[in-house]
C-alpha positions as semicolon CSV with decimal commas, in nm:
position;residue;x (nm);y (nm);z (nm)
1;X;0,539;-0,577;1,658
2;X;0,790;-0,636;1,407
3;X;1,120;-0,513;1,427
4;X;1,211;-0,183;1,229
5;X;1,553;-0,363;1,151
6;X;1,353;-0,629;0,990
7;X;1,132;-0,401;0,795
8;X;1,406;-0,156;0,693
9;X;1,599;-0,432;0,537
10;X;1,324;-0,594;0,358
11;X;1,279;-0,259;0,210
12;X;1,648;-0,218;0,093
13;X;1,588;-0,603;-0,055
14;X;1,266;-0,447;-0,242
15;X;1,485;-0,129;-0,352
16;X;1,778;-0,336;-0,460
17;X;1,486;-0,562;-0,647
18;X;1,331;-0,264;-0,808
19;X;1,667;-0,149;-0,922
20;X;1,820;-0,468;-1,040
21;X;1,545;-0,528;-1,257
22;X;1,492;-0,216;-1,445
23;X;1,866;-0,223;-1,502
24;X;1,868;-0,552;-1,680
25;X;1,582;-0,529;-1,838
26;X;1,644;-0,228;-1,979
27;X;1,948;-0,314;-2,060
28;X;1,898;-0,570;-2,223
29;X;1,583;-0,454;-2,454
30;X;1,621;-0,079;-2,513
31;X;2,008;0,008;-2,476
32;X;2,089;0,196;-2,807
33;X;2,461;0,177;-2,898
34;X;2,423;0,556;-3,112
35;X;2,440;0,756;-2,771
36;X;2,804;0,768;-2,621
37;X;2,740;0,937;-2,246
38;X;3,013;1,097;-2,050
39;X;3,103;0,962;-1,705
40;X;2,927;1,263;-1,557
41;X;2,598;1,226;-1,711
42;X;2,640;0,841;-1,600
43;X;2,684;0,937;-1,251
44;X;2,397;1,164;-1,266
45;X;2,162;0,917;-1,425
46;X;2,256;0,656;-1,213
47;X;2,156;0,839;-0,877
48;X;1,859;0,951;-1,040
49;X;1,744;0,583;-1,068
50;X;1,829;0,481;-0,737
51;X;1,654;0,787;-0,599
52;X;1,350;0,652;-0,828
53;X;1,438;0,298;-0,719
54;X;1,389;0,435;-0,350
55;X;1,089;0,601;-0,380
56;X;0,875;0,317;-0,583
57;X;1,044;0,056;-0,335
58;X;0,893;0,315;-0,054
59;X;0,552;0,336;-0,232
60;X;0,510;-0,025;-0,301
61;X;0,638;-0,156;0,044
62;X;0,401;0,077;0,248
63;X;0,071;-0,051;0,006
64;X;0,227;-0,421;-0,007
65;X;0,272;-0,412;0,398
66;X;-0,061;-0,231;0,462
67;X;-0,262;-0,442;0,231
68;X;-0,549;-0,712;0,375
69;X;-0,465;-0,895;0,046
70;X;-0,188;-1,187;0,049
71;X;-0,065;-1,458;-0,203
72;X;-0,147;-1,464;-0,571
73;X;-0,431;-1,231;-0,520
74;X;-0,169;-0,979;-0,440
75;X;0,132;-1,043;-0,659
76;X;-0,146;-1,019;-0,973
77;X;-0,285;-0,708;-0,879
78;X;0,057;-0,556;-0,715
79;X;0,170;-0,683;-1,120
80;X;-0,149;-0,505;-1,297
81;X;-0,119;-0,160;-1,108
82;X;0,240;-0,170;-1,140
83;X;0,189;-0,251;-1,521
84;X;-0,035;0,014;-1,567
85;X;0,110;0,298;-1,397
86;X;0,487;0,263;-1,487
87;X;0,429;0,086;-1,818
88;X;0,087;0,146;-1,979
89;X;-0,003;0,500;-1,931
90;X;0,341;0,644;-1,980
91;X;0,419;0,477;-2,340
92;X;0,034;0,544;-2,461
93;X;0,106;0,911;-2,411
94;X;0,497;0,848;-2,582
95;X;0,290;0,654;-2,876
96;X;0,073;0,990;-2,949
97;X;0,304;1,269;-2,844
98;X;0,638;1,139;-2,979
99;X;0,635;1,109;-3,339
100;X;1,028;1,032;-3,382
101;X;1,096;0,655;-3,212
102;X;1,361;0,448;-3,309
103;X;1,167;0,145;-3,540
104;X;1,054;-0,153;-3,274
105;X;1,125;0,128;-3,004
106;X;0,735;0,113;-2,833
107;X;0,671;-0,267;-2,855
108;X;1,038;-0,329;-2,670
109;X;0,914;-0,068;-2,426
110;X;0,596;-0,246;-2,371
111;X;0,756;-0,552;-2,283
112;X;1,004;-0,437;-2,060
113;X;0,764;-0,297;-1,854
114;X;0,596;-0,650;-1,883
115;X;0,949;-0,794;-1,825
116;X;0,981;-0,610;-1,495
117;X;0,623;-0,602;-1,331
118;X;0,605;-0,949;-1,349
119;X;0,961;-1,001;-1,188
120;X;0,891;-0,751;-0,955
121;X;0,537;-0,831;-0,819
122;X;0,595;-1,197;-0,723
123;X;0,940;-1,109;-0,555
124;X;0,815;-0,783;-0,357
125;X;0,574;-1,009;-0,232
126;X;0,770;-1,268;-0,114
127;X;1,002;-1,013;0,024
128;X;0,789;-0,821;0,195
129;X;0,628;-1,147;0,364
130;X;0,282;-1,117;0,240
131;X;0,278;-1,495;0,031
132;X;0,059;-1,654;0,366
133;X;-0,260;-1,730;0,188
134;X;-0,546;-1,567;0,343
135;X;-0,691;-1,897;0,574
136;X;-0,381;-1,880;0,758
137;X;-0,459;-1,490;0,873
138;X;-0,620;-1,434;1,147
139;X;-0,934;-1,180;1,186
140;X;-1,187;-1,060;1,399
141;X;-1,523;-1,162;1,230
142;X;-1,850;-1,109;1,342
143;X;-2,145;-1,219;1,206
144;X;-2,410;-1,034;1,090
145;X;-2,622;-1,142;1,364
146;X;-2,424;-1,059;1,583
147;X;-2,437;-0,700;1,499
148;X;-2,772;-0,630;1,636
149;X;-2,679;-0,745;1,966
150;X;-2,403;-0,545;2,039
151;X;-2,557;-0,252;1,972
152;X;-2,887;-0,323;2,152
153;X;-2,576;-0,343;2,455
154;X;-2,453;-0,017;2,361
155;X;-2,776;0,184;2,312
156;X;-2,862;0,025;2,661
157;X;-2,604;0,134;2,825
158;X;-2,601;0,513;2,708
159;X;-2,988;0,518;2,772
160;X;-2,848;0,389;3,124
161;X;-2,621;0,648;3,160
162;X;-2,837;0,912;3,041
163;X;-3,105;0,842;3,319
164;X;-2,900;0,836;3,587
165;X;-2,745;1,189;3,479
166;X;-3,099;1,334;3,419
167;X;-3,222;1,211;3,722
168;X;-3,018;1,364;3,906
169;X;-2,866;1,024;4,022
170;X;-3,203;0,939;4,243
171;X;-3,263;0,654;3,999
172;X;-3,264;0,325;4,140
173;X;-3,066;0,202;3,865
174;X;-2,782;0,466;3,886
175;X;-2,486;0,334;4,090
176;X;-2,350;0,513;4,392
177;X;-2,167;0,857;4,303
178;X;-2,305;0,874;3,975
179;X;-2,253;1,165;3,816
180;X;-2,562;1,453;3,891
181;X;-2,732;1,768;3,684
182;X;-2,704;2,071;3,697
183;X;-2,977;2,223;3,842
184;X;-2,894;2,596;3,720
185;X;-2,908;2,635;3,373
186;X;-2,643;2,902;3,364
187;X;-2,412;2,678;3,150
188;X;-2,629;2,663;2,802
């Protein structure tokens, strides 16, 4: 079992990722010098990301953790969901409901989002552990073959079972103090 220190600090890494990145990025590629902000709405806005930092690190370090997926399999789909659901969807809805956008506004939010899935998705991973590729994982298979077996076992031993208790355990093949009917039918 792995240690909830370990895991609790791997999410603060992923939070302080999540964080770091949309800062920057969005710094860099969509800061507009026309709005001065007092040091109260800065204050507010900036626990508003980290409690938005918190939550997506939350989201994406329980699926990331809990997924079967590891390596570049993972960091490219962890990037394409990301993409699409903090990115894609939001700015197609702010390209046909908002009708006043500074000019180059939508492309430069486009790639920031592009900026920041694809910094974020290889380094959650990593964080988080999950860069093993998938040989190196170890799982219970069983072949298909071996499927018919097993439950040929099972159904034989609940058909076992089920004579002995409706034979009132006089069944050669029930065991000793095997369970017995009920001979009055009081019960149904």
């Amino acid at each position: 079992m792995k240690s909830p220190i370990l895991t609790a600090t791997r999410f603060l890494a992923v939070t302080i990722l999540y964080f770091g990145s949309f800062v920057v990025v969005s710094g860099a590629l969509l800061s507009t010098a026309s709005n001065e902000s007092t040091p109260a709405d800065a204050g507010a806005t900036l626990i508003a990301l980290l409690v938005v930092s918190l939550l997506n690190a939350a989201v994406w370090t329980y699926v990331i953790r809990r997924s079967g997926w590891t390596g570049w399999k993972l960091v490219l789909t962890v990037f394409l969901v990301f993409y699409g659901a903090n990115t894609l969807m939001p700015q197609i809805e702010t390209a046909y409901f908002v009708t006043r956008l500074p000019p180059g506004m939508l492309p430069r939010l486009f790639l920031a989002g592009l900026i920041i899935a694809a910094v974020f998705a290889p380094l959650a991973v990593l964080i988080l552990g999950k860069t093993r590729p998938e040989s190196q994982i170890t799982r219970l298979k069983i072949l298909a073959g071996g499927w018919p077996g097993r439950r040929h076992d099972t159904s034989a031993a609940m058909t076992g079972f089920q004579s002995c208790r409706c034979s009132g355990g006089k069944s050669p093949r029930c065991p000793e103090g095997a369970p017995q009917q009920r001979n009055d039918q009081s019960w149904q």
